[in-house]
C-alpha positions in Angstrom: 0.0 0.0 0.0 2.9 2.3 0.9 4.5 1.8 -2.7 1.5 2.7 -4.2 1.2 5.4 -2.6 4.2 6.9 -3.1 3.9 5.7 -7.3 0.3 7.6 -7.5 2.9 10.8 -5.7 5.0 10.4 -8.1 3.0 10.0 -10.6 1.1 12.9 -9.9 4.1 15.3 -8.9 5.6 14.4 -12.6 2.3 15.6 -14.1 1.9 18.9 -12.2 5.7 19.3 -13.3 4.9 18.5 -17.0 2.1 20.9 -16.6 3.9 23.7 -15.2 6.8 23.4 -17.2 4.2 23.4 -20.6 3.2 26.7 -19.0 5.9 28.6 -17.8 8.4 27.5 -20.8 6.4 26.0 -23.9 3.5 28.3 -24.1 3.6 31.5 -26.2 2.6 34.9 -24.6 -0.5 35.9 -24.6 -1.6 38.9 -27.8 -3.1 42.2 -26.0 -5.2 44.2 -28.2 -8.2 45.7 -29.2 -11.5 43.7 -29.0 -12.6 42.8 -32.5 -15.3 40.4 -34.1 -12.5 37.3 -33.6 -10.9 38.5 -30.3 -12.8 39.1 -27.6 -10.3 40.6 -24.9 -8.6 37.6 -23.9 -8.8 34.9 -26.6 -9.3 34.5 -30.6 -12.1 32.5 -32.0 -13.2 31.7 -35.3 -16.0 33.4 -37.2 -18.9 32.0 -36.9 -17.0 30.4 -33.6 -17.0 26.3 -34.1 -17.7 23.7 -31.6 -14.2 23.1 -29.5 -12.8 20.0 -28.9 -11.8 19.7 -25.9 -9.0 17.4 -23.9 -11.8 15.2 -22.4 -12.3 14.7 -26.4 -8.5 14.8 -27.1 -8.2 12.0 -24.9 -11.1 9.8 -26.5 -9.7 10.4 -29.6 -6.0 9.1 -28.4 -7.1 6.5 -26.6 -9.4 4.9 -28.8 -7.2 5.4 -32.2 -5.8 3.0 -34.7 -3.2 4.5 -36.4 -2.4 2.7 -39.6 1.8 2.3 -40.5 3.6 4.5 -42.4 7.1 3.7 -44.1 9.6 6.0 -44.6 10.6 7.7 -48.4 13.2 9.4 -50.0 12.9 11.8 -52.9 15.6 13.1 -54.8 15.8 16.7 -54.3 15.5 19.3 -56.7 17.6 22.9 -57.2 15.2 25.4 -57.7 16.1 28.5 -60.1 17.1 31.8 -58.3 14.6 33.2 -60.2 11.3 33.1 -63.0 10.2 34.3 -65.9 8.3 37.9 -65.5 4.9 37.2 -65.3 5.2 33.2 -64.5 4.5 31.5 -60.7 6.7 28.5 -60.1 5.3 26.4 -57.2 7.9 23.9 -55.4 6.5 21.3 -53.2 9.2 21.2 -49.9 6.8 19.2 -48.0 3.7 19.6 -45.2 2.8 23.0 -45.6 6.3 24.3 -46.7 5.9 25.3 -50.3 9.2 27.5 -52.4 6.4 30.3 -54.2 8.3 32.5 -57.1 6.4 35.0 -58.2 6.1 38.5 -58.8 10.2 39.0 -59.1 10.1 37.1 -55.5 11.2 33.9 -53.5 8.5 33.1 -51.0 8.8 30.3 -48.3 5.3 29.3 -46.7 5.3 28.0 -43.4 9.0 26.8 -43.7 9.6 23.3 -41.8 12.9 21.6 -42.5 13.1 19.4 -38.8 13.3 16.1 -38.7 10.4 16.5 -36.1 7.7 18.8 -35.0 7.7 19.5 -31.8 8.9 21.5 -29.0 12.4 19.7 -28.7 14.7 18.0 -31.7 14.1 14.7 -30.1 10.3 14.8 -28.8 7.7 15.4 -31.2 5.9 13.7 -34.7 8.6 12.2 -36.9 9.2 13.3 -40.4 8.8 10.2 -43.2 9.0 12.2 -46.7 12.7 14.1 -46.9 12.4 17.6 -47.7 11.7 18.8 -51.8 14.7 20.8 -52.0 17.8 20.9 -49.3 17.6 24.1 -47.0 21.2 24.2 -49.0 19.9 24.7 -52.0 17.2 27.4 -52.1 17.2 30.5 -53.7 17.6 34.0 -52.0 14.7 34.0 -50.2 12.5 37.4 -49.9 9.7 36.2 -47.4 8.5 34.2 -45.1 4.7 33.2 -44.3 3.8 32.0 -41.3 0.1 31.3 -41.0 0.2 30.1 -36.7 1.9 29.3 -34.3 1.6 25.0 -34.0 5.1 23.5 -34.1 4.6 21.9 -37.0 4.0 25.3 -38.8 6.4 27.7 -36.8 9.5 25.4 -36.8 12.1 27.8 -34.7 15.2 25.5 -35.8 14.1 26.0 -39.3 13.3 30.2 -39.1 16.7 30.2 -37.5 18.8 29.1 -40.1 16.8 31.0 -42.7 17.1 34.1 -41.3 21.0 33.6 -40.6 21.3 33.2 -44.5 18.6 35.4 -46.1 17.5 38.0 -43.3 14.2 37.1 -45.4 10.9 39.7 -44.1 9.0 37.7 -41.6 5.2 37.6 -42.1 2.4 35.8 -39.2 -0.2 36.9 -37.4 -1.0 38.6 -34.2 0.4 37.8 -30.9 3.4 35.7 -33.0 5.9 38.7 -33.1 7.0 38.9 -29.1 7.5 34.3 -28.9 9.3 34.6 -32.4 11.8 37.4 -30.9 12.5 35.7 -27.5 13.7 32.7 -29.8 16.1 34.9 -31.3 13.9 35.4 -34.3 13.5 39.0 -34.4 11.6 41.7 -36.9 8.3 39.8 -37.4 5.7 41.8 -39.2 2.3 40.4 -37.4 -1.2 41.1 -39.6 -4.6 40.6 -38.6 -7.0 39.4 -40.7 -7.7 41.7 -44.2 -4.7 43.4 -43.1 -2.4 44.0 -45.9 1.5 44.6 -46.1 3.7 45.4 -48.7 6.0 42.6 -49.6 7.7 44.5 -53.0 6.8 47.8 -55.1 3.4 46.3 -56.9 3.2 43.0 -54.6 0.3 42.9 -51.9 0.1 40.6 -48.9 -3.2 40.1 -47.3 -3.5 37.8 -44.0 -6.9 36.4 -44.8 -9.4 34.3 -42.5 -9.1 30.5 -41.8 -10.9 28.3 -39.1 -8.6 26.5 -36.9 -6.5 27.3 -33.2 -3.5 28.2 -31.8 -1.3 27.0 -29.1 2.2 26.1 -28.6 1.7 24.7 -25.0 -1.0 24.3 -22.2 -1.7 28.1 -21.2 -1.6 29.4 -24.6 -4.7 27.9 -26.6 -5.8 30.2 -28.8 -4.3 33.0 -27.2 -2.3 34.0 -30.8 -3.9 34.6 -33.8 -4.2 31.8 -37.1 -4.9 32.7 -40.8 -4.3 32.4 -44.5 -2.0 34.7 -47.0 -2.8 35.7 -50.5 -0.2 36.9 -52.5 -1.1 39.2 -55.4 1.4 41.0 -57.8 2.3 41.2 -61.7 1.5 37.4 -62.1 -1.2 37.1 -60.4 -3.3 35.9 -57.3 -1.5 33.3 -54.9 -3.4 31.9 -51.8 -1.9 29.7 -49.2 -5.3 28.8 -47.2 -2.9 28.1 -44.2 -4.0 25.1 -41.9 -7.9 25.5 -41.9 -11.7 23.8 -41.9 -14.2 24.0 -44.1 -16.3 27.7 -43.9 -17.9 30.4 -45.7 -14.5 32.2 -45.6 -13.4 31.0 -48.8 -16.2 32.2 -50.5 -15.3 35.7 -49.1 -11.8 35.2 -50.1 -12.8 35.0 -53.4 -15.2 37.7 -53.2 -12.6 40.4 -51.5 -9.6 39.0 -53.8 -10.6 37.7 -57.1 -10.1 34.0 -58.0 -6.4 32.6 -57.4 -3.9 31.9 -60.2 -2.5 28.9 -57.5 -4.1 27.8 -54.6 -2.4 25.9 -52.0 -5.3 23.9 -49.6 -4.8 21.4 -47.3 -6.1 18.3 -47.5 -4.5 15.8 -44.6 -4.9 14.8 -41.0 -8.5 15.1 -41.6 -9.3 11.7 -39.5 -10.9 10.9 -37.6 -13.7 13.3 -38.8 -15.3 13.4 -35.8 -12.4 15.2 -34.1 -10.3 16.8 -36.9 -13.4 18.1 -39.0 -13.9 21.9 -37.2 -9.8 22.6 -38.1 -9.1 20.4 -41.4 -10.6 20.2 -44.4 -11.4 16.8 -46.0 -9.8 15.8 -50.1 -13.4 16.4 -50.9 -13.7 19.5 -49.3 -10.8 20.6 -50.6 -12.4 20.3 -54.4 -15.1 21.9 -53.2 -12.9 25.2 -52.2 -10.7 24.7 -55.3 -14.2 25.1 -57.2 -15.4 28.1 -55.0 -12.4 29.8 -55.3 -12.6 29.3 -58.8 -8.3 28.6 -59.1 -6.6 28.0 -62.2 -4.2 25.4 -60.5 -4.5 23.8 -56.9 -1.3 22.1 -55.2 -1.8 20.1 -52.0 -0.6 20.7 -49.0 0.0 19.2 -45.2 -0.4 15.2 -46.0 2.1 12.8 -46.2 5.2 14.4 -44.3 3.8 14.0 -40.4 1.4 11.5 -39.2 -0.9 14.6 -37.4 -4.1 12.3 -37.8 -5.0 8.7 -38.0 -5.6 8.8 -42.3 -2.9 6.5 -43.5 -0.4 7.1 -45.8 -1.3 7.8 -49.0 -5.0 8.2 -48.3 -5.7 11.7 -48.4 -3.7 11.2 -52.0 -6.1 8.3 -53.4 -9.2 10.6 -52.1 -8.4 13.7 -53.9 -8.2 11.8 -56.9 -10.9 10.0 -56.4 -13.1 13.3 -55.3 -12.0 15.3 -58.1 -13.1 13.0 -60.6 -16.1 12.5 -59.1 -16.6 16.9 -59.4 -15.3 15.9 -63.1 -11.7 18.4 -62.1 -9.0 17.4 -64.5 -6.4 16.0 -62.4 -3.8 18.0 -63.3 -5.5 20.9 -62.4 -5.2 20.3 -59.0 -2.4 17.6 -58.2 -1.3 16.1 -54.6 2.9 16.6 -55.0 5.1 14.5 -53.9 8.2 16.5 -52.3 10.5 18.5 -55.2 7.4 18.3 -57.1 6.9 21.7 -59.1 4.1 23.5 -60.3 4.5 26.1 -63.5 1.7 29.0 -64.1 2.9 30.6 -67.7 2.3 34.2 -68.0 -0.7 35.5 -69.0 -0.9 36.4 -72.5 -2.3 40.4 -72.7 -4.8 41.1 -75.5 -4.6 44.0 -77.4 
């Protein structure tokens, strides 16, 4: 009785500890600003607010899962140019949500991940199993950096470090991300609320638009910094990275505000089980419907395939885009799923007389 006891103690002690620690270290400081139709003093929320899932749920969830294997793959790299034709958008698949955008005379880096895991230390976390598109060696000067919130698998610090050690690229999130960014050493973050617009060149626009998901980096931080999407708009067009996001009316308000994309980069993984991942990830099928509301030319595919976030097994979010787009009759390569160093080319668009 004594030993168990003191095991339940222990046990107990090392939570409290865990919990602490999460708070005092992990999680991010909290944004202070003006009330607004998302932020209501103390906390963002999404518009129209979704049902939360909360850890009573996160536990059910974790508990009751069967993840299905993954194996690990290697694709050759590729060595993007330093620059594209005026008028063109190249699109590089890195991997995840990390996409190399040229456009508009500019390199752009979305949500830059290189780690081999996310999470808050280099040995705890999700493992990587696809090997980054193209080597952190090997990219172009790069002008900017999009970072749509704050979850470690989207704002990888190792990753902005070493990027900003050899570019000194602008820095780009969303509110609240500026002051956790700087005490990692990553300093000069622009942060943009959403519709807020920055200049990223002479004649290039960069709008943080709406997406429906969270925040949080550790226990005492949920949803205490802002999320969102960027659309890029310049001489070649409209780009929109929807960010990490669910399924809402926003994207037909995108497409109202902005015009219809060029390239659109949507999510379509860790969208299982749909019970639980439904409010924050949008399904393959849902992700034709957007590509159809937005009205893009081209969709590429994002966050599936690199880290096992939900339980959809490898490949699956893959096989169900195809399968959903040619059930909404989509040519398939009008919206692909890359693999990494896969690379999407936009021509420019011819100007009648």
């Amino acid at each position: 009785m004594r030993i168990l006891s003191w095991s339940l103690f222990a046990a107990v002690a090392a939570l409290a500890f865990a919990y602490a620690y999460g708070c005092l270290v992990l999680s991010a400081p909290h944004w202070d600003g003006p009330v607004s139709d998302h932020f209501d003093g103390n906390a963002f929320h999404n518009v129209p607010d979704i049902e939360h899932r909360g850890f009573g749920e996160f536990l059910r969830w974790r508990l009751t899962r069967e993840p299905k294997p993954w194996v690990q793959r290697h694709f050759e790299p590729v060595v993007p140019p330093e620059s594209v034709e005026e008028g063109s958008i190249r699109a590089t698949h890195v991997g995840h949500a990390t996409v190399l955008i040229q456009a508009h005379g500019l390199n752009i880096l979305t949500d830059p991940i290189w780690s081999e895991k996310a999470g808050p230390f280099s040995w705890a976390g999700v493992k990587r199993y696809e090997n980054p598109g193209i080597r952190l060696e090997d990219l172009p000067h790069i002008d900017a950096v999009l970072i749509s919130h704050n979850h470690y698998d989207h704002m990888d610090i190792p990753t902005l470090k070493r990027l900003v050690e050899r570019f000194k690229p602008k820095i780009f999130t969303t509110l609240g991300n500026a002051r956790f960014l700087a005490s990692k050493g990553v300093f000069g973050a622009v942060e943009l609320d959403w519709w807020q617009r920055a200049d990223l060149a002479e004649g290039v626009k960069l709008t943080a638009v709406p997406a429906r998901h969270f925040s949080a980096r550790g226990p005492c931080d949920r949803d205490r910094t802002l999320w969102s999407g960027f659309a890029v708009d310049g001489p070649s067009g409209l780009v929109l990275f929807a960010g990490d996001t669910g399924h809402g009316d926003h994207f037909g308000e995108i497409r109202r505000r902005l015009g219809a994309p060029r390239l659109a980069l949507l999510p379509i993984g860790s969208y299982e089980p749909g019970w639980f991942m439904s409010p924050v990830h949008i399904s393959p099928e849902e992700a034709v419907e957007v590509f159809s509301i937005l009205e893009a030319e081209k969709g590429m595919a994002v966050h599936f395939n690199t880290f096992p976030l939900g339980d959809d097994a490898q490949d699956e979010a893959r096989d169900a885009l195809l399968s959903a787009l040619k059930r909404a009759e989509v040519p398939l390569q009008n919206f692909i799923a890359p693999h990494p160093g896969t690379i999407i080319e936009i021509p420019a668009r011819e100007i009648s007389d």
